[in-house]
N, C-alpha and C positions, 0 to 999 in steps of 0.2 A: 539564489533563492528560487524554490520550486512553487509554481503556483499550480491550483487546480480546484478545481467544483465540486469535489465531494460534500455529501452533506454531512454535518456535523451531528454527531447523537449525544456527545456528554466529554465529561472531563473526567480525568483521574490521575492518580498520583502513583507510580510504578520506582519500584527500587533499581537504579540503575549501575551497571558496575563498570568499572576502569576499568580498561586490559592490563595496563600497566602495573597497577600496583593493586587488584580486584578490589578497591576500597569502593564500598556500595555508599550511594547516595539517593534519595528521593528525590523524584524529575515530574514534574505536572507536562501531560501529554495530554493531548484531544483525541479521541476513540471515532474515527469516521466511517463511511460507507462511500466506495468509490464505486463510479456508475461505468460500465465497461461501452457507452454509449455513447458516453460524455469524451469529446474529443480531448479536453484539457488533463484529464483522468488520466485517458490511452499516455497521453505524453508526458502527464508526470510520471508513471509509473515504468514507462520507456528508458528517461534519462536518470533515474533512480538507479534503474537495473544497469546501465551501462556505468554508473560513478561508486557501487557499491564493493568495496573491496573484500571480496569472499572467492574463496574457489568454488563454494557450492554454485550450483545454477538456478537457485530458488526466484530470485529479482528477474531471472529471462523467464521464468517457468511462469511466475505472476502475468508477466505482462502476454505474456504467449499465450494463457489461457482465456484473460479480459480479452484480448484480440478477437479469440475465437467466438470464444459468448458475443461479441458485436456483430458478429457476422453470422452467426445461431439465430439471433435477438428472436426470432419468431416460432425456435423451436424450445420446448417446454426446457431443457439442461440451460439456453442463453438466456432465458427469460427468468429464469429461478436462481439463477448461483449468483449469490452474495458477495461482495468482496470487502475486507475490512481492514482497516491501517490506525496503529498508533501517530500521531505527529508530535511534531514537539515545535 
């Protein structure tokens, strides 16, 4: 289980699909806003990117860029970029 501090903005209902067999089904997910400041944040989104099985490098490129806006935090690009996550 991954915990962490984002704030929560709303609910909603997204089609989700099997790889295995693409059979779509509707999935109630939480729509959040992750704080790149928030240490719980950094490390959900840390161990996320290292358990997520993709060749893409989307999960390091996430976490690589909240890292940097943390450490911007005082310049207007760290202070301004948003980050946002489905959960389930």
């Amino acid at each position: 289980m991954i915990t962490f501090g984002a704030k929560y903005i709303n609910s909603a209902t997204i089609q989700k699909v099997a790889f295995k067999d693409a059979k779509v089904t509707p999935s109630k997910v939480s729509f959040v806003e992750l704080d790149p400041m928030n240490e719980k944040d950094l490390e959900a989104v840390y161990n996320i990117a290292g358990t997520w099985e993709t060749p893409d490098l989307y999960p390091e490129m996430i976490h690589s860029y909240m890292s940097y806006c943390a450490c911007e935090y005082n310049e207007d690009e760290g202070r301004n970029t948003k980050f946002y996550a489905l959960t389930t």
